[in-house]
Structure formats: structure tokens, C-alpha cells
Biopython code that builds the backbone (N, CA, C, O; Angstrom):
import numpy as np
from Bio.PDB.StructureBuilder import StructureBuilder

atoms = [
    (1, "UNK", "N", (0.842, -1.176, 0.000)),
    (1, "UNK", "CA", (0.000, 0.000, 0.000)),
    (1, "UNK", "C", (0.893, 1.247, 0.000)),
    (1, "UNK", "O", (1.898, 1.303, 0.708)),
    (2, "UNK", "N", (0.510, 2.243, -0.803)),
    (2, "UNK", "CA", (1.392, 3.428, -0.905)),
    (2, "UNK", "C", (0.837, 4.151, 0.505)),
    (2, "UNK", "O", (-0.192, 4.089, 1.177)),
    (3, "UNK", "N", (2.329, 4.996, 0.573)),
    (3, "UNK", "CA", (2.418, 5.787, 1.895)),
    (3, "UNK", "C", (1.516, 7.166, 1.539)),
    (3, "UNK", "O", (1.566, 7.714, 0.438)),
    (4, "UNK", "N", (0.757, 7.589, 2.561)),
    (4, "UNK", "CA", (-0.053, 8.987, 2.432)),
    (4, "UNK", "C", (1.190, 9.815, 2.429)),
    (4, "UNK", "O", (2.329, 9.820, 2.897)),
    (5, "UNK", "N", (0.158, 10.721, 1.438)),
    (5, "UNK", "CA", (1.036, 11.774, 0.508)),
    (5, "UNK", "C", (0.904, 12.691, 1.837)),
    (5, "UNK", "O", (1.915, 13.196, 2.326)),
    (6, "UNK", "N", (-0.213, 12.862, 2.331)),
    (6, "UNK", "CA", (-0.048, 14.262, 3.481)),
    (6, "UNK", "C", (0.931, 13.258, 4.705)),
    (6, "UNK", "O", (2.138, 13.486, 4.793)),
    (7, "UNK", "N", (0.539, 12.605, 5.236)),
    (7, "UNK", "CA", (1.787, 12.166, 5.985)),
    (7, "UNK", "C", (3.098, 12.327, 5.413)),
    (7, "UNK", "O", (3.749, 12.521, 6.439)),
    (8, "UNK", "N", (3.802, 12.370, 4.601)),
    (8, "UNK", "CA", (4.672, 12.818, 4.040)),
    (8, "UNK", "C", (4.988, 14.245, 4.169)),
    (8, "UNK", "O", (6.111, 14.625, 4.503)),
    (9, "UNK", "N", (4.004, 15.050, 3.906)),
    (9, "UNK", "CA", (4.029, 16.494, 4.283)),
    (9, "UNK", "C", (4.159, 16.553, 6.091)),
    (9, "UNK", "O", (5.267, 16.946, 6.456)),
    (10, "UNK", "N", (3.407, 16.294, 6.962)),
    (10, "UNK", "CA", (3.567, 16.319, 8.058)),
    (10, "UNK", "C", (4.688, 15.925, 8.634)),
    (10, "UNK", "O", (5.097, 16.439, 9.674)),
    (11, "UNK", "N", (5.203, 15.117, 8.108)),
    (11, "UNK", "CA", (6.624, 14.402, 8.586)),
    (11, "UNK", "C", (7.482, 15.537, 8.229)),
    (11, "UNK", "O", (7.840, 15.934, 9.338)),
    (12, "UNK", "N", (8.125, 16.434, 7.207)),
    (12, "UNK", "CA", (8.557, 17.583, 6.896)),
    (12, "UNK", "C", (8.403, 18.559, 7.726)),
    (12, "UNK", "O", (9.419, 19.070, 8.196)),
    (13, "UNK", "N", (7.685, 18.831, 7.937)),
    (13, "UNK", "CA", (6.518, 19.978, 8.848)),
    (13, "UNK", "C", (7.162, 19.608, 10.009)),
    (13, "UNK", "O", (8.089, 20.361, 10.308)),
    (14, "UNK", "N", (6.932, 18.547, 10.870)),
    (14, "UNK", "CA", (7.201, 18.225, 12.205)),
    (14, "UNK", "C", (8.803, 18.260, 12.169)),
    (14, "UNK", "O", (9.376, 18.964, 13.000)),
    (15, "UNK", "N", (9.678, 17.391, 11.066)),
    (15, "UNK", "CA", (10.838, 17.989, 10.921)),
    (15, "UNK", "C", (11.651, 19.542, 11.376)),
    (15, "UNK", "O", (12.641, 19.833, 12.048)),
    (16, "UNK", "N", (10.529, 20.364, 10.530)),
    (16, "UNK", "CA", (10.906, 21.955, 10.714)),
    (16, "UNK", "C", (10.933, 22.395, 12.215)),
    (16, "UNK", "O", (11.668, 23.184, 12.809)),
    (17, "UNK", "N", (9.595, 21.408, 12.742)),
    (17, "UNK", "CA", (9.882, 21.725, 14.280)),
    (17, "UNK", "C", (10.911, 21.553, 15.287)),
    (17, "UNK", "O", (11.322, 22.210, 16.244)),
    (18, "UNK", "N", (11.195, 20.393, 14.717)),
    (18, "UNK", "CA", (12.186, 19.746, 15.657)),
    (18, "UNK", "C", (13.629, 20.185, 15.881)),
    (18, "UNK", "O", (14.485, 20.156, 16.765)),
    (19, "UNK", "N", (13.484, 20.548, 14.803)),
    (19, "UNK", "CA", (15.450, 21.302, 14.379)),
    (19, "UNK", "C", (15.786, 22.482, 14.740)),
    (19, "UNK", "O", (15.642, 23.421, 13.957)),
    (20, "UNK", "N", (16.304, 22.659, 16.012)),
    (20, "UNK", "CA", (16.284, 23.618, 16.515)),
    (20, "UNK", "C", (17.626, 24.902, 16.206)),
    (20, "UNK", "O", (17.752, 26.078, 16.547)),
    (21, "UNK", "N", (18.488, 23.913, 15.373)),
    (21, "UNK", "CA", (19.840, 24.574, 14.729)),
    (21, "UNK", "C", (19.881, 26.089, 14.526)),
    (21, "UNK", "O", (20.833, 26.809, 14.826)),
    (22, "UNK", "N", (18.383, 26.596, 13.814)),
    (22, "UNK", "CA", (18.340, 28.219, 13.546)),
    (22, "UNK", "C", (16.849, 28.650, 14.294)),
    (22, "UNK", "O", (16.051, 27.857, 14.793)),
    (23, "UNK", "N", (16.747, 29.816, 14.237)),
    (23, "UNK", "CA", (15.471, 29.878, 14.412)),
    (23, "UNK", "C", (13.983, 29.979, 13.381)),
    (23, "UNK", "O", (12.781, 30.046, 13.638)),
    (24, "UNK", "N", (14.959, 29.944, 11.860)),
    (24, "UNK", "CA", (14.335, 29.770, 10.819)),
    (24, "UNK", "C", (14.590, 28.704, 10.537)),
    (24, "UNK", "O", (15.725, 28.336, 10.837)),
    (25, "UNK", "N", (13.561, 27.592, 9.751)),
    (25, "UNK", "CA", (13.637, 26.661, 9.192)),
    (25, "UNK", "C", (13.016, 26.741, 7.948)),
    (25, "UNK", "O", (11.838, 27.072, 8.082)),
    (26, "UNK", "N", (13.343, 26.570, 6.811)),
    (26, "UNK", "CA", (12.452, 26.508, 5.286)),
    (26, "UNK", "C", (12.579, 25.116, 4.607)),
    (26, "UNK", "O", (13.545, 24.384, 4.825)),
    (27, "UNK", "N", (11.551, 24.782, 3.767)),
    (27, "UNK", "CA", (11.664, 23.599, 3.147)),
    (27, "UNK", "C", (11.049, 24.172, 1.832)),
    (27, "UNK", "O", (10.147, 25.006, 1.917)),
    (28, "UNK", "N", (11.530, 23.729, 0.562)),
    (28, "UNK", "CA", (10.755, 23.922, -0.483)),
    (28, "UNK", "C", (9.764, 22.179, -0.903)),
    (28, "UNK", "O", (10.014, 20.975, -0.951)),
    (29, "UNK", "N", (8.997, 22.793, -1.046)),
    (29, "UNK", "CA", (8.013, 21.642, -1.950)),
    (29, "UNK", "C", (7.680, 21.447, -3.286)),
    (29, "UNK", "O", (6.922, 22.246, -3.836)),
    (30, "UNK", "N", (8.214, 20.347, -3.977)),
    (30, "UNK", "CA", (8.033, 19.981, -5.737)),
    (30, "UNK", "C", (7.476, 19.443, -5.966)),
    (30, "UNK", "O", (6.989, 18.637, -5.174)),
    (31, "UNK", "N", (7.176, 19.508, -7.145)),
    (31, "UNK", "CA", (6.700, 18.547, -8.078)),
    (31, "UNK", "C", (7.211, 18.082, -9.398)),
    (31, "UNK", "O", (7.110, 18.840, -10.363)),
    (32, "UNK", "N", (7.700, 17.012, -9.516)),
    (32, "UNK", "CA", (8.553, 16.841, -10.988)),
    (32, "UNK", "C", (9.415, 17.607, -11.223)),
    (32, "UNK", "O", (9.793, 17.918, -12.353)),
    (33, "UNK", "N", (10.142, 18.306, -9.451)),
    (33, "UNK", "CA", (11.599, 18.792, -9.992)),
    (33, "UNK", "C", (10.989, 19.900, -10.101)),
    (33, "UNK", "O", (11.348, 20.156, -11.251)),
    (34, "UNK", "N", (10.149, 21.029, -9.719)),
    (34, "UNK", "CA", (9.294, 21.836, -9.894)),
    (34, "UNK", "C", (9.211, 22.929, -9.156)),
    (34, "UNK", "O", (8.258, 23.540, -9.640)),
    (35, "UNK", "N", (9.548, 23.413, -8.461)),
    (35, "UNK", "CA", (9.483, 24.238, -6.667)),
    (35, "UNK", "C", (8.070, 24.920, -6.965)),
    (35, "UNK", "O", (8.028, 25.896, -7.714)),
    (36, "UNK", "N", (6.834, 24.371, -6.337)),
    (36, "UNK", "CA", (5.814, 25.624, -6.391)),
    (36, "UNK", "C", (5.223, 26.043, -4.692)),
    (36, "UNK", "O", (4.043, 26.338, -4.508)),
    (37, "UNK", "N", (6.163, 26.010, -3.643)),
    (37, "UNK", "CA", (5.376, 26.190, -2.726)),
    (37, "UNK", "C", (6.944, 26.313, -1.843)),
    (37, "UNK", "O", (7.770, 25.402, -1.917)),
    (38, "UNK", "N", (7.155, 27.420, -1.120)),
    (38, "UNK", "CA", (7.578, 26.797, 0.409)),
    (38, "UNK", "C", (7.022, 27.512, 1.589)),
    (38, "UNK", "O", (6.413, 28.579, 1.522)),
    (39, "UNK", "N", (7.370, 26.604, 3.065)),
    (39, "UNK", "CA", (7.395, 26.732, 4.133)),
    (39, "UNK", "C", (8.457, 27.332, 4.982)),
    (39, "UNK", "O", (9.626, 27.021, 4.756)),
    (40, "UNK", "N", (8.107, 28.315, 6.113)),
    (40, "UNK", "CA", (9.455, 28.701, 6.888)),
    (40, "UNK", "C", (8.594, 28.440, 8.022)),
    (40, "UNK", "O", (7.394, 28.687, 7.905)),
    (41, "UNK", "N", (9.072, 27.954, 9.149)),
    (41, "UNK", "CA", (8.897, 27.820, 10.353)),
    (41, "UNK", "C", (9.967, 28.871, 10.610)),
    (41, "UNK", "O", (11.013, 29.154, 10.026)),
    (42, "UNK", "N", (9.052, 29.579, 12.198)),
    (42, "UNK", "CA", (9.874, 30.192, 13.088)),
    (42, "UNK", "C", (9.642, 29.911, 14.393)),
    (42, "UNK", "O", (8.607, 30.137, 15.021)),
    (43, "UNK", "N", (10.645, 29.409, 14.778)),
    (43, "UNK", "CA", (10.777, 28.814, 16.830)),
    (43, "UNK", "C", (9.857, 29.231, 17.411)),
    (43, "UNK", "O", (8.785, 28.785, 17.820)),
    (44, "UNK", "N", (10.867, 31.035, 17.424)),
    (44, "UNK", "CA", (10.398, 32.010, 18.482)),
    (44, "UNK", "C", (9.248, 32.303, 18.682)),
    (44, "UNK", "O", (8.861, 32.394, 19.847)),
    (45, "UNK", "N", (7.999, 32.631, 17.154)),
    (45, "UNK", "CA", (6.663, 32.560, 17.178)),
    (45, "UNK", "C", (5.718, 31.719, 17.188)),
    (45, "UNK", "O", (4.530, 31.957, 17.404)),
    (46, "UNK", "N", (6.576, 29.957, 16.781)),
    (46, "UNK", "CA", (6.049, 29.592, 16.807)),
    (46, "UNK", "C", (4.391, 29.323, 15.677)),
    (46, "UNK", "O", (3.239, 29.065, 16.024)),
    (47, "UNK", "N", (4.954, 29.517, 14.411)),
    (47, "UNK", "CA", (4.195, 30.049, 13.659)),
    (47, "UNK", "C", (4.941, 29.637, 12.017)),
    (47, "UNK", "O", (6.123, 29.962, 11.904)),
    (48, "UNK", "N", (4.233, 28.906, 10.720)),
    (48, "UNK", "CA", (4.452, 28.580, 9.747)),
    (48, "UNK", "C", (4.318, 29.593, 8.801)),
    (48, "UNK", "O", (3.284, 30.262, 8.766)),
    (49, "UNK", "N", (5.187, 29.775, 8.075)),
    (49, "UNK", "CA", (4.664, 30.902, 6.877)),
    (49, "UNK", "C", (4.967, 30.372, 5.479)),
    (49, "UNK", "O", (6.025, 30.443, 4.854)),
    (50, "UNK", "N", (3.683, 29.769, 5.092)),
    (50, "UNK", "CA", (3.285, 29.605, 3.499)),
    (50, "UNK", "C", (3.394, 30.275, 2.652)),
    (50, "UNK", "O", (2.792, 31.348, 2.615)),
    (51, "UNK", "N", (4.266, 29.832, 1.609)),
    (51, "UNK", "CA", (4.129, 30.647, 0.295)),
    (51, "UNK", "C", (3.676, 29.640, -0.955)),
    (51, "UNK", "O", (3.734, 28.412, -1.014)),
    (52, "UNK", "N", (3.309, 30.397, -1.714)),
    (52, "UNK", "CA", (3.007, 29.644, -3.023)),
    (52, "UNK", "C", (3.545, 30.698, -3.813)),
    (52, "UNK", "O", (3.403, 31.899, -3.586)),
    (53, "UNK", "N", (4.266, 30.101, -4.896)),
    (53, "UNK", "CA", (5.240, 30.903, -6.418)),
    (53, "UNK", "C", (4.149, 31.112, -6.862)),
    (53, "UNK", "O", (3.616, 31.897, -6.078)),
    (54, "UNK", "N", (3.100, 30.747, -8.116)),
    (54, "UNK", "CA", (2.444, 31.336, -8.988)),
    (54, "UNK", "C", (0.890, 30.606, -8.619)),
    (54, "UNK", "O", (0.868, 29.375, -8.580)),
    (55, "UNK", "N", (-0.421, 31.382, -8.346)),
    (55, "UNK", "CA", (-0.089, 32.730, -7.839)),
    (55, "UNK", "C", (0.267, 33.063, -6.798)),
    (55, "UNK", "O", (0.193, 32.243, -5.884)),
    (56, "UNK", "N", (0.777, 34.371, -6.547)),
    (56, "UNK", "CA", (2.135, 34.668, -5.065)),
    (56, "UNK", "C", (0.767, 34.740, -3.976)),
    (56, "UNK", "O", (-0.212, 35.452, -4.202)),
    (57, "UNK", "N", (0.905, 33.901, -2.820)),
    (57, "UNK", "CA", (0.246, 33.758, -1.611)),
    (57, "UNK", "C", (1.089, 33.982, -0.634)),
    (57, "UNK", "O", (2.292, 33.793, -0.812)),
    (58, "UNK", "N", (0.749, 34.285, 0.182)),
    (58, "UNK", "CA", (1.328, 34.223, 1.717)),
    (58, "UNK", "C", (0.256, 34.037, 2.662)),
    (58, "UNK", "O", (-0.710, 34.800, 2.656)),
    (59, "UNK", "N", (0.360, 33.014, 3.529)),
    (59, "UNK", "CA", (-0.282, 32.865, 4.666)),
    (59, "UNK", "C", (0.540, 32.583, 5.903)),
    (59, "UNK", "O", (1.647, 32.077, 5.722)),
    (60, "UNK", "N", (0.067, 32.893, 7.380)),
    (60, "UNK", "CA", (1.012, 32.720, 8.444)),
    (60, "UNK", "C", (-0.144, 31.308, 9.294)),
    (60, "UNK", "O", (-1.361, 31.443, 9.165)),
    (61, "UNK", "N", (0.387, 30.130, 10.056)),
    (61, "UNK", "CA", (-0.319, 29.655, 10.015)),
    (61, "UNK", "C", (0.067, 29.034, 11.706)),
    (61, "UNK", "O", (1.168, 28.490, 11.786)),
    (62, "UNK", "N", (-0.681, 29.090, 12.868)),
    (62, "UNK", "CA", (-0.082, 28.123, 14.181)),
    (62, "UNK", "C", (-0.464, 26.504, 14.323)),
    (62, "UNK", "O", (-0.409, 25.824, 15.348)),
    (63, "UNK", "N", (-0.906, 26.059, 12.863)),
    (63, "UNK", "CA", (-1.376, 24.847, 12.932)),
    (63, "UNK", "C", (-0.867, 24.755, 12.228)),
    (63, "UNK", "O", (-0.828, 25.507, 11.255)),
    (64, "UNK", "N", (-0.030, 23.436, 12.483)),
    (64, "UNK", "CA", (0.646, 22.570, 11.472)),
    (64, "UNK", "C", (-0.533, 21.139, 10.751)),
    (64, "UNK", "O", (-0.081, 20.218, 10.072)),
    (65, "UNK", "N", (-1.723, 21.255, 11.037)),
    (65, "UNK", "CA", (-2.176, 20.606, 9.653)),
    (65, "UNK", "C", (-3.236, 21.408, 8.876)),
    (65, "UNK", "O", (-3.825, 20.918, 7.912)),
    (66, "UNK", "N", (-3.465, 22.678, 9.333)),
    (66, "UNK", "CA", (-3.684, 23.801, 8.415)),
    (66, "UNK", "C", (-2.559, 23.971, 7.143)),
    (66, "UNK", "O", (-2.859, 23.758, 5.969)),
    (67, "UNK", "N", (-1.480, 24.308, 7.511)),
    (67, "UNK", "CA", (-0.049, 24.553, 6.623)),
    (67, "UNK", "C", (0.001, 23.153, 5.804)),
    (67, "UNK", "O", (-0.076, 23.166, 4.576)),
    (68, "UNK", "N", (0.118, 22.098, 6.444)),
    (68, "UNK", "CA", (0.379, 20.775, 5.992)),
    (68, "UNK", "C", (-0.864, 20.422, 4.369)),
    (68, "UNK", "O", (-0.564, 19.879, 3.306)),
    (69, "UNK", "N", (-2.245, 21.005, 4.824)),
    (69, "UNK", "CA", (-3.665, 20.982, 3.614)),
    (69, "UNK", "C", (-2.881, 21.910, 2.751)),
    (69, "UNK", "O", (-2.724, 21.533, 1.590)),
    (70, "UNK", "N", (-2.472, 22.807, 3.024)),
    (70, "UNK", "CA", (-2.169, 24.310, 2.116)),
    (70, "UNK", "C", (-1.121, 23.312, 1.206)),
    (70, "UNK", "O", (-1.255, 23.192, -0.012)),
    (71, "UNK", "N", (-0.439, 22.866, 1.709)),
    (71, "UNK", "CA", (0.938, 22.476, 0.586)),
    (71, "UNK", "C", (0.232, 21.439, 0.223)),
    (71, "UNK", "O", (0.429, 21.402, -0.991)),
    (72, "UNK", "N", (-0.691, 20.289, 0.574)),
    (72, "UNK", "CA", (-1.208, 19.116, -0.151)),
    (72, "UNK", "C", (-1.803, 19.872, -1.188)),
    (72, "UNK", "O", (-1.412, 19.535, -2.305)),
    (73, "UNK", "N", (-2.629, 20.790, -1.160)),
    (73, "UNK", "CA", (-3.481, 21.704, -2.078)),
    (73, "UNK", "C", (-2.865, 21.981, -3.578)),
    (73, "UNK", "O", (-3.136, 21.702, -4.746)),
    (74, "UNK", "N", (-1.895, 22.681, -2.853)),
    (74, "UNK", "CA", (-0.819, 23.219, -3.741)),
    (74, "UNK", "C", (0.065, 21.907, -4.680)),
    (74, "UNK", "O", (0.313, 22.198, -5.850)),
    (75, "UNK", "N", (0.420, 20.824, -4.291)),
    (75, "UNK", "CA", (1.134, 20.159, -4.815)),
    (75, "UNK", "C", (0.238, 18.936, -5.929)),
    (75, "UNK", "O", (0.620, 18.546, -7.032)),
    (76, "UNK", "N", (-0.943, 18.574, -5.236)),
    (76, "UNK", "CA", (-1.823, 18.084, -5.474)),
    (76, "UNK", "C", (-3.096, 17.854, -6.026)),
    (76, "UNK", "O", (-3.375, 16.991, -6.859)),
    (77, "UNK", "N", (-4.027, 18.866, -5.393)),
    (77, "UNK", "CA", (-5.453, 18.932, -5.657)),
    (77, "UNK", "C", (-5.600, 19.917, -6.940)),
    (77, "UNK", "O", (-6.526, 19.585, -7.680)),
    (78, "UNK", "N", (-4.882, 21.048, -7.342)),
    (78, "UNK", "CA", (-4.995, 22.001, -8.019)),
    (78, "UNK", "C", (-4.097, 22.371, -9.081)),
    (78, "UNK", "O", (-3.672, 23.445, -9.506)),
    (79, "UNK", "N", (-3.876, 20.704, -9.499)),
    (79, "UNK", "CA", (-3.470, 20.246, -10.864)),
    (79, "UNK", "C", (-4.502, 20.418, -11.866)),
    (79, "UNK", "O", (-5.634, 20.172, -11.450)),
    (80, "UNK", "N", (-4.395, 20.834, -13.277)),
    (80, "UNK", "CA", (-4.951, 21.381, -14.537)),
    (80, "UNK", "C", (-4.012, 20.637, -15.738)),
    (80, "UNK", "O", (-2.865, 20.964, -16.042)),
    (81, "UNK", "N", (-4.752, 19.636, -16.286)),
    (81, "UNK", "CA", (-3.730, 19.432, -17.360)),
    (81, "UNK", "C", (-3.375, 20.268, -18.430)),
    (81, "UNK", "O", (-4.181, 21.168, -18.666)),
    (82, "UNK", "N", (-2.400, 20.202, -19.123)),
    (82, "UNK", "CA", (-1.767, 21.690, -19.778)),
    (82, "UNK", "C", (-1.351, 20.739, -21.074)),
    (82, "UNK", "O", (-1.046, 19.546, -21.059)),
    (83, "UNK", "N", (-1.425, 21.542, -22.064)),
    (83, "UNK", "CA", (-0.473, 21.178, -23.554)),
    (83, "UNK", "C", (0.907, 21.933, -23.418)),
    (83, "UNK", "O", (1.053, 23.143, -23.242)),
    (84, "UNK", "N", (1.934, 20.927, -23.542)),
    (84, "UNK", "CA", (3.163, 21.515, -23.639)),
    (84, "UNK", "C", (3.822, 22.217, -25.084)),
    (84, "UNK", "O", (3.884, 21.709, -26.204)),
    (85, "UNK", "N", (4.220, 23.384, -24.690)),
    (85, "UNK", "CA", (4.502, 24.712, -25.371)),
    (85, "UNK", "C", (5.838, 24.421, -25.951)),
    (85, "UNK", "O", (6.835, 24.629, -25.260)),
    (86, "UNK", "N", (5.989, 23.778, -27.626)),
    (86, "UNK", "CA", (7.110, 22.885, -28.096)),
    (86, "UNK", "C", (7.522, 24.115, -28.367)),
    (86, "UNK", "O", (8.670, 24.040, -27.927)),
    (87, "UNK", "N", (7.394, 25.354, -28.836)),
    (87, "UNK", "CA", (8.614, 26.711, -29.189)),
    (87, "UNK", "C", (9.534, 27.010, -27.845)),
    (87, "UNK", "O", (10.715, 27.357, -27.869)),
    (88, "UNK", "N", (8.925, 26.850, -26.963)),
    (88, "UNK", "CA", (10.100, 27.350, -25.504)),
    (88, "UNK", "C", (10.007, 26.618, -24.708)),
    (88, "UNK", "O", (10.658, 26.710, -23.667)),
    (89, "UNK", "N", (8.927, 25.391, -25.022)),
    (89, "UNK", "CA", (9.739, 24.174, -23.671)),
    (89, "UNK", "C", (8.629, 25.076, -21.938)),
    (89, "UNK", "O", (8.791, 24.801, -20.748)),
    (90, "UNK", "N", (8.006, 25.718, -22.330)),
    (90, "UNK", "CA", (7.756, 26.174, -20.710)),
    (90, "UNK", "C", (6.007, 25.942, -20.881)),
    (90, "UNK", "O", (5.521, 25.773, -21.999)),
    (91, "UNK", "N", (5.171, 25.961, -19.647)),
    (91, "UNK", "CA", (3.960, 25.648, -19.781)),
    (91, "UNK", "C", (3.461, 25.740, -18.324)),
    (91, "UNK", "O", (4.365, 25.576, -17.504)),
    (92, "UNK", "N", (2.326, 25.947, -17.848)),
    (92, "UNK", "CA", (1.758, 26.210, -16.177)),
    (92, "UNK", "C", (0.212, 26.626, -16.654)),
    (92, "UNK", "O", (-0.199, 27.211, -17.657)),
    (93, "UNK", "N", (-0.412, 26.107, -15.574)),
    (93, "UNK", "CA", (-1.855, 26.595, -15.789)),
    (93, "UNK", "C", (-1.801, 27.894, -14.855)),
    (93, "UNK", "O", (-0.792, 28.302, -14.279)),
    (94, "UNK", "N", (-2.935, 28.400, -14.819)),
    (94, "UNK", "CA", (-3.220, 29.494, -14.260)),
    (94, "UNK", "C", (-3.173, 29.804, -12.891)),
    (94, "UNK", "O", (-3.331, 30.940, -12.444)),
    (95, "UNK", "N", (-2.944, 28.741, -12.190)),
    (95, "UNK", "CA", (-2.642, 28.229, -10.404)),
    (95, "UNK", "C", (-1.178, 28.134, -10.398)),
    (95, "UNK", "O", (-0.542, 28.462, -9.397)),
    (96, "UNK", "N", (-0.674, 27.752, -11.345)),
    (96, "UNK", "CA", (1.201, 27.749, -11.076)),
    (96, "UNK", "C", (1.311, 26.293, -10.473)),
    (96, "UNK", "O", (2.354, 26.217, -9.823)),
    (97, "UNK", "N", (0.551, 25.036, -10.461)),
    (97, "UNK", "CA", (1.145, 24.076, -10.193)),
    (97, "UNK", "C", (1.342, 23.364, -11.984)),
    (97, "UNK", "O", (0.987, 23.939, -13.013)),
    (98, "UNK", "N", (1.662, 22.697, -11.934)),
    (98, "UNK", "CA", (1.954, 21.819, -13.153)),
    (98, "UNK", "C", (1.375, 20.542, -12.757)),
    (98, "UNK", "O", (1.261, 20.057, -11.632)),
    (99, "UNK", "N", (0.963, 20.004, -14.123)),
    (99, "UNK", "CA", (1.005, 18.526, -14.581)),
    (99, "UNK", "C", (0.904, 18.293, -15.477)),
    (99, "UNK", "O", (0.119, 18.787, -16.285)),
    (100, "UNK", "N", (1.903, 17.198, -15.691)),
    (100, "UNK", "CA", (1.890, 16.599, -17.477)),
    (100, "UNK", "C", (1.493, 15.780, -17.667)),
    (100, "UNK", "O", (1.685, 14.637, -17.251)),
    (101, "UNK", "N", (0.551, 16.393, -18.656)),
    (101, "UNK", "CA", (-0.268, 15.599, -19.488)),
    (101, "UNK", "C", (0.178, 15.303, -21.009)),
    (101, "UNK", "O", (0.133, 16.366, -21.628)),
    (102, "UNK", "N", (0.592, 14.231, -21.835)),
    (102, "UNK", "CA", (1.267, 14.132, -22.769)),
    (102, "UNK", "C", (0.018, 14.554, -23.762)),
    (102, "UNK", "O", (-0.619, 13.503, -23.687)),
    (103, "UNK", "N", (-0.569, 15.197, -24.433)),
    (103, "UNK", "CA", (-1.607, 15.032, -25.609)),
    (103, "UNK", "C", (-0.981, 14.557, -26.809)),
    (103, "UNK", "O", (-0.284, 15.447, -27.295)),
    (104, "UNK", "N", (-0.968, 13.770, -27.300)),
    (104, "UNK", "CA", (-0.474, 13.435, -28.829)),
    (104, "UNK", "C", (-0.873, 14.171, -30.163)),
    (104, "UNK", "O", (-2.070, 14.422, -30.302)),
    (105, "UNK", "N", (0.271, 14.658, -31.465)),
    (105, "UNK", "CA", (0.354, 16.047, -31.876)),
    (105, "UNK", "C", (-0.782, 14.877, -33.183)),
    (105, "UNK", "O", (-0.469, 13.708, -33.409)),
    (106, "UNK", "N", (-1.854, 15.470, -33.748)),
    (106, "UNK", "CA", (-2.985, 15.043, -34.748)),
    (106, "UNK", "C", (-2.031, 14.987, -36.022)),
    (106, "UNK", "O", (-1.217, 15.875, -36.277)),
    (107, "UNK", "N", (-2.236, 13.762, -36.849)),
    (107, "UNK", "CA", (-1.440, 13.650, -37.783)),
    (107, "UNK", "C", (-2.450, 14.121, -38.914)),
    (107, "UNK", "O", (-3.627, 13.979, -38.582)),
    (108, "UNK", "N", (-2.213, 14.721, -40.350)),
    (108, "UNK", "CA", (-2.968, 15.464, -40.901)),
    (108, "UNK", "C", (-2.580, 14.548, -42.101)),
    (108, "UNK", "O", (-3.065, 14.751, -43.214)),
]
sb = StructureBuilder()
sb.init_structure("model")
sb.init_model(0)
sb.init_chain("A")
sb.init_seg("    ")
for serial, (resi, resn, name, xyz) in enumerate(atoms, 1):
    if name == "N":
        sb.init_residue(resn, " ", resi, " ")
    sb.init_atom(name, np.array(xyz, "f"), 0.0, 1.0, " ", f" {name:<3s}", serial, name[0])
structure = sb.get_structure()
């Protein structure tokens, strides 16, 4: 049985807590090699701060499975399949997460 994808996130998350080395901790989150989201924990406040790259979000968050939904969201749920853009190789739906979807080019 595959391992839950948000347990995976939480395990990260609880990570950030634990490491007490700085008082900032950041993690970026991918997809396919992708960065569309990170996290900074801070000790002192005690408090997560969400970002998302495209579109630019910020949220501050004292629950770590509030923060933990936000990045499942982001990595996951609010995938759009896209046709890839063969002149420059680049492509994103309108949320800034990605997924590839191969469409095959119509032979004429």
C-alpha cells in the first residue's frame, strides 16, 4: 500500500519543528523537480509561513495541519492538465502548479 502523501508532508513539517539549529527553518516543496510552494517555520513565534510561487500567496499559520492541507493543495489537488509549449519548452496553468499531461500532436 502506498504511503499517504499528506503524511509525508507532516513528517517535513514536524521535521521543521524539531530542528532547533536556527530559528528559521524553510523547506521547499516539488513537483517533478518543480518548486511551487515553500514553508518557513519560526521557533520564536512559533508560527508557519506559506508561500506559493504562482499565484504569489502568503499565509502565516499556528497549525501545522492547516499549513500541511495548504501544501497538499498546492502540490496536489490544483493540478490542470496543460499542452506543452514545443517553441520554448515552458507551460503552467493558471494556479502555477503543473502537470503533465502528454496530448499526442494530430497527424494530418
Amino acid at each position: 500500500m502506498k504511503e499517504s502523501e499528506l503524511l509525508v508532508i507532516i513528517r517535513r513539517l514536524i521535521a521543521m519543528q524539531n530542528d532547533d539549529s536556527r530559528d528559521r527553518q524553510k523547506r521547499t516543496f516539488e513537483k517533478f523537480g518543480i518548486p511551487l510552494c515553500d514553508v518557513t517555520y519560526i521557533h520564536s513565534r512559533e508560527e508557519f509561513i506559506f508561500v506559493r510561487y504562482r499565484p504569489y500567496e502568503r499565509f502565516r499559520f499556528d497549525d501545522i495541519d492547516l499549513v500541511a492541507i495548504e501544501v497538499f493543495n498546492c502540490l496536489y489537488d490544483r493540478t490542470i492538465p496543460f499542452r506543452v509549449d514545443t517553441l520554448n519548452n515552458k507551460s503552467a496553468n493558471s494556479r502555477g502548479c503543473f502537470s503533465f499531461l502528454v496530448i499526442p500532436q494530430q497527424k494530418n
